[in-house]
N, C-alpha and C positions, 0 to 999 in steps of 0.2 A: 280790176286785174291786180293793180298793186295790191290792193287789200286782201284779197287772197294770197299772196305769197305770202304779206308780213304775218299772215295768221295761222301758215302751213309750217315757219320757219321757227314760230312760238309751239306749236304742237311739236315738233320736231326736239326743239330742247328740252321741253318738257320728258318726253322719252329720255332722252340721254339722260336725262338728271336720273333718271329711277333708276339705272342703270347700276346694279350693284359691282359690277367691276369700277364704272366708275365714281362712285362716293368711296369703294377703298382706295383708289387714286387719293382723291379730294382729303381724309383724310390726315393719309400718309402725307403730302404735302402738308399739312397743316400742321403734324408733330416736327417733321423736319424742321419747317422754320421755327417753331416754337424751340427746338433745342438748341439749331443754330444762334437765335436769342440770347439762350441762357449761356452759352458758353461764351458771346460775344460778352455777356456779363461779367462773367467768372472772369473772364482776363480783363477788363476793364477795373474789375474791384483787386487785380493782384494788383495790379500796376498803380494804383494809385494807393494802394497800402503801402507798397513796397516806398516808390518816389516821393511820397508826399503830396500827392495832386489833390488835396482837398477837394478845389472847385472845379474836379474834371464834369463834362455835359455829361457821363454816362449815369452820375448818380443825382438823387433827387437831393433836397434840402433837407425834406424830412428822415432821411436815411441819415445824414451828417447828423442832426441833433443829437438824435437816438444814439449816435458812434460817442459825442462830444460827452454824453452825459456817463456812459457805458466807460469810458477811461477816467484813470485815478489822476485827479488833480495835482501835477508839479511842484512841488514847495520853489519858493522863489530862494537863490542863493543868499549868502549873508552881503554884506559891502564887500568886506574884503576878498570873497571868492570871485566875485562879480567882478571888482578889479583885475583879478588875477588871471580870470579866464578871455578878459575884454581881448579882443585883436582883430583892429580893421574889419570887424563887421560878421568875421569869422564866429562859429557857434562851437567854439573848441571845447564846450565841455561835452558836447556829443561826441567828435570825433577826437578829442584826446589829444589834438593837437592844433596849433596854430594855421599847418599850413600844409597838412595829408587829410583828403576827404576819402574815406575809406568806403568803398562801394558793398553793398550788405549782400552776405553770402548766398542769399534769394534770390537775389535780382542776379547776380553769376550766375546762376545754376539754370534761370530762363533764356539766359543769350545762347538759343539752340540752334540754329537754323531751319525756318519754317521751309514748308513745300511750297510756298508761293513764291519763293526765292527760287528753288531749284528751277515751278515750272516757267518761271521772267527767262532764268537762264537758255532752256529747252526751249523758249517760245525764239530768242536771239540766233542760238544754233539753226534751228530749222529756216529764219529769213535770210543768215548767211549759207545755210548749201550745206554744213559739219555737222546735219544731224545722224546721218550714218558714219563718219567718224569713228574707227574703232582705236581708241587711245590705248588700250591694255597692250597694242602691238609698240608704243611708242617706244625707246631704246631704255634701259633704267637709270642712264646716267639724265637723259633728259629729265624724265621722271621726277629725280632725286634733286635737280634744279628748280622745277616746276614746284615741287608741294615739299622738298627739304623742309621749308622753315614755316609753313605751315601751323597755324594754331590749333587746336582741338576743335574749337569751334567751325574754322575755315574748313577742317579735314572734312566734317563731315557733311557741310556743303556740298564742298566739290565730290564727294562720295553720291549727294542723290541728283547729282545732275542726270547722268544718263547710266545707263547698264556699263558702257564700256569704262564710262570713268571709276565707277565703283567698280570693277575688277581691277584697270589699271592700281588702285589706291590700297589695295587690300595689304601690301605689304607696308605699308606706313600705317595703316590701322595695327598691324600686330606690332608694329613698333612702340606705338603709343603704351600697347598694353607690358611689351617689354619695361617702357619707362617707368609705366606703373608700380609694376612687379620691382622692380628696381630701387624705388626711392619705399617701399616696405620692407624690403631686406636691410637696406644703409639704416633705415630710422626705428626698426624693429617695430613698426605698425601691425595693424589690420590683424593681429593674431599669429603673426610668422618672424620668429625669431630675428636678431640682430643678427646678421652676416653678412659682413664685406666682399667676402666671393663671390655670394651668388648674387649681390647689388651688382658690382663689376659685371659679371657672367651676364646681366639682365641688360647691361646699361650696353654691352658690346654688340648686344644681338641686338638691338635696339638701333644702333647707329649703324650696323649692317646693311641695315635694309631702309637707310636714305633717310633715319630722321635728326635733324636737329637739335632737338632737346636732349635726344639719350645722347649724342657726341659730346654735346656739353658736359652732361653729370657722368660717364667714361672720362673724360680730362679731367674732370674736378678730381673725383677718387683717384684718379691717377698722382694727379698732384700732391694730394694728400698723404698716400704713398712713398712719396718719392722718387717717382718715377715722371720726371719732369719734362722729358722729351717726349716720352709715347705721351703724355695728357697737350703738350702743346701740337702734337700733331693732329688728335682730334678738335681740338680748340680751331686750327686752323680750316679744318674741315667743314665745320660749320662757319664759319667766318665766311670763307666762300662761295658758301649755300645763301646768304644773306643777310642770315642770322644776327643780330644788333646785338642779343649779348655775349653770343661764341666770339664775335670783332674786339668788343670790349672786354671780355675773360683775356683773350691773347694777346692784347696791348700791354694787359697788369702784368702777364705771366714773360715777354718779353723784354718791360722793364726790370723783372728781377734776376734777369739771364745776364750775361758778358755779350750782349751781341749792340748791333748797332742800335740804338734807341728811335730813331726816325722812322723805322718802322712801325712799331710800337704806336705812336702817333698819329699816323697813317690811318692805322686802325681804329683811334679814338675819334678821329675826324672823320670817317665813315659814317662810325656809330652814332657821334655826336651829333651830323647834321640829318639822321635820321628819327633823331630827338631821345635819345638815350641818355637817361640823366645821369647815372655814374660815371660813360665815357665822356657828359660834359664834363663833368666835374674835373678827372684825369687831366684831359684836354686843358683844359685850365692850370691845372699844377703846373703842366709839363710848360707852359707859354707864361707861368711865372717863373719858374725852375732855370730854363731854359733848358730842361734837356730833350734833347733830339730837334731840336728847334730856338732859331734865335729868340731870347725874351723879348714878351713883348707885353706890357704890364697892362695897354687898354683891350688886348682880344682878352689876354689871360679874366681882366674884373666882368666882360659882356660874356661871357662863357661861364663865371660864376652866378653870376645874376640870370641865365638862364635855367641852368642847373638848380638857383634856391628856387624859382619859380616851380622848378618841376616836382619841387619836396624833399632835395637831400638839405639834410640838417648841415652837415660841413660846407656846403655851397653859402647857404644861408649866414654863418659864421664869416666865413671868409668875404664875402659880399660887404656884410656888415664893416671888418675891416677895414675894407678897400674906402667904404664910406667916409670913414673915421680917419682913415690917413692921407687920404686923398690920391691914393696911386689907382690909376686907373680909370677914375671919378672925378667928377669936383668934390671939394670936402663940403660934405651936407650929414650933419648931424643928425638929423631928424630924420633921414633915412637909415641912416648906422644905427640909429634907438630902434626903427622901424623893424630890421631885419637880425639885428640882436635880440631883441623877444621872442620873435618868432622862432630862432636857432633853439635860443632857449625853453621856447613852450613845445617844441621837436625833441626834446630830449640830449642835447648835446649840451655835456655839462662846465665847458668851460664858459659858453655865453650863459648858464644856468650863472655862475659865480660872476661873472663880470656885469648880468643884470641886475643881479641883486645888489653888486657893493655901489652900481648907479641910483640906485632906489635908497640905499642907504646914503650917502650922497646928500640926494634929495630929501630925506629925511620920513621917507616912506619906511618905517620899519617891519609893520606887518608884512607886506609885500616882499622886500627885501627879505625877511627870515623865511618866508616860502622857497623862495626860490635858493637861498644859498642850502637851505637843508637837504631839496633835491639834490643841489649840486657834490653835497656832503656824501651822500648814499651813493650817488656814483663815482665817487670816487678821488675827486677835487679835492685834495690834502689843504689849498690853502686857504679853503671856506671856513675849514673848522673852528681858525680861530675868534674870526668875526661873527657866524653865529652862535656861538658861545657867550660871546660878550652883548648879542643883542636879546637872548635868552633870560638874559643877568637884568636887561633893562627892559625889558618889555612887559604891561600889567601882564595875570595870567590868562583874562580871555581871549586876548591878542594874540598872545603866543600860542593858544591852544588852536585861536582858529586858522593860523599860519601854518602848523603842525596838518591840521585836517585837511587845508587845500592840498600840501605837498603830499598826503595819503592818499585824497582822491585822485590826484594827476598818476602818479602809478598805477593805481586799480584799469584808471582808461587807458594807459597804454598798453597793461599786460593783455586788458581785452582788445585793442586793435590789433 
């Protein structure tokens, strides 16, 4: 009896299999996955082009050789560029600086928000009870709190979570496009003439309708203007959306007012402990300055030193400093050299001139004539005359290859 069924169940599949609805079943599944495949490839091979993931599992070894051999071999730098570029481990001839790793315009362009996001989110709503939820009713001021400050990226997130949110959202999408339209008027892009009115006129309808970013660039041109109150009004406006640089736009724009300065500061320490590097930096001045606040020389050098961490070159300088004088610090040299190069390899040309006359010092002249020459082009009057005189003493392929470093350091900054 068993044996008959297992042999009735075998006849039985046998049918199904001939079944021509189902092999185009069988199939169709079979291209699906196949393409699912190839796309899972396709973003495997961006992403490890993009990041550098040589040894990601998704590719084989024999695909890397073939890559390895297919790219044009690197010339190795001379000594003295090699010197020039060294800093703590950092590969600054790529990124053109000691201490800004600059993210490739490709790899921005994919931080999109996928639907597997949206549907994590719709999957949360639904186990809390808010999947019916119609947000589009919400009041606009809540709204304008909720997604004011909002990144492009974030907007469109929150935009595919559900229908209602994407209607809720629809006037901060035309916002964005305001902002757009906006910063191609101010910059005379995209094919549409320079015009300040219709930037202004772009940037107002823009912050009309609850966004952030266009409040900002309405204060800026307003400032710019002259019209100093209507720009610090939207400055504030965004500031209370949550905005970290409308806080820090309106600290700068209230230290250069007659009004109380503690404010001002207020606002830097907002921004700052939400890790905004220019309002650290601020923050900093104002807590060595002492204005709007008693000085206080060790928050003012740990506010500095956060700030150089985060990439401003004048953090980095003053850090350096603080090193070198001991306010703030203990006096440790060898960090004052540390954050002095890197000021310098950032493009800030007074630590450009005060590394190189340390190199000269030391008796590093190739080096030293790199850098005071930078410092020279931008603008350092008092380089001039020391690399002058080290021009006068140095053979010619020293000087030439000192010359060539300080060429290529410009070319990589104007490309970052």
């Amino acid at each position: 009896m068993g044996s008959f069924k297992l042999k009735a169940s075998r006849q039985a599949a046998q049918v199904r299999d001939r079944d021509p609805r189902r092999q185009q079943e069988q199939q169709h599944s079979a291209s699906s996955s196949e393409r699912d495949r190839h796309l899972s490839h396709e973003s495997v091979t961006l992403f490890s082009n993009i990041g550098g993931l040589d040894g990601f599992h998704g590719r084989s070894s024999r695909s890397q050789q073939q890559q390895q051999q297919q790219q044009p071999q690197q010339q190795e730098p001379g000594d003295l560029e090699r010197r020039f570029w060294k800093q703590g481990g950092v590969d600054a001839r790529r990124h053109g600086s000691g201490s800004i790793s600059l993210v490739p315009a490709a790899f921005q362009a994919q931080q999109q928000p996928s639907s597997r996001g949206a549907s994590l989110v719709k999957q949360q709503a639904r186990e809390q009870g808010q999947e019916d939820v119609d947000f589009s009713q919400l009041p606009f001021d809540v709204l304008r709190r909720i997604s004011g400050g909002f990144s492009l990226p974030n907007l469109w997130a929150a935009s595919m979570v559900c229908k209602s949110w994407y209607q809720a959202l629809s006037s901060l999408r035309e916002a964005v496009t305001f902002v757009k339209w906006g910063k191609m008027y101010k910059h005379g892009r995209g094919g549409v003439p320079q015009d300040t009115g219709m930037a202004l006129d772009s940037f107002l309808k823009g912050a009309a309708r609850g966004c952030a970013a266009a409040m900002i660039d309405a204060g800026l041109l307003l400032w710019e203007q002259g019209r100093r109150e209507e720009g610090i009004q939207w400055y504030r406006k965004a500031a209370e959306l949550g905005d970290v640089a409308g806080q820090c736009n309106l600290g700068l724009a209230l230290l250069q007012e007659p009004v109380d300065a503690s404010e001002a500061v207020k606002w830097f320490q907002t921004a700052a402990d939400a890790g905004h590097v220019r309002a650290q930096y601020s923050l900093a001045l104002c807590l060595q300055q002492g204005r709007g606040v008693e000085p206080n020389p060790g928050k003012a050098a740990r506010w500095y030193l956060r700030a150089a961490e985060g990439g401003s070159s004048r953090a980095m300088y003053n850090t350096a400093l603080c090193f070198l004088s001991g306010e703030g610090f203990a006096r440790n040299y060898h960090h004052a050299r540390h954050w002095m190069r890197r000021a310098a390899l950032a493009g800030h040309r007074k630590a450009q001139f005060e590394h190189g006359l340390t190199l000269f010092a030391e008796g590093d002249g190739g080096l030293a004539l790199a850098f005071l020459e930078l410092a020279t082009r931008a603008g350092e009057t008092a380089a001039i005359h020391i690399r002058d005189a080290l021009v006068q003493q140095l053979p010619a392929q020293e000087r030439a290859n000192a010359i060539a470093c300080a060429d290529k350091w410009k070319k990589q900054m104007r490309r970052g």
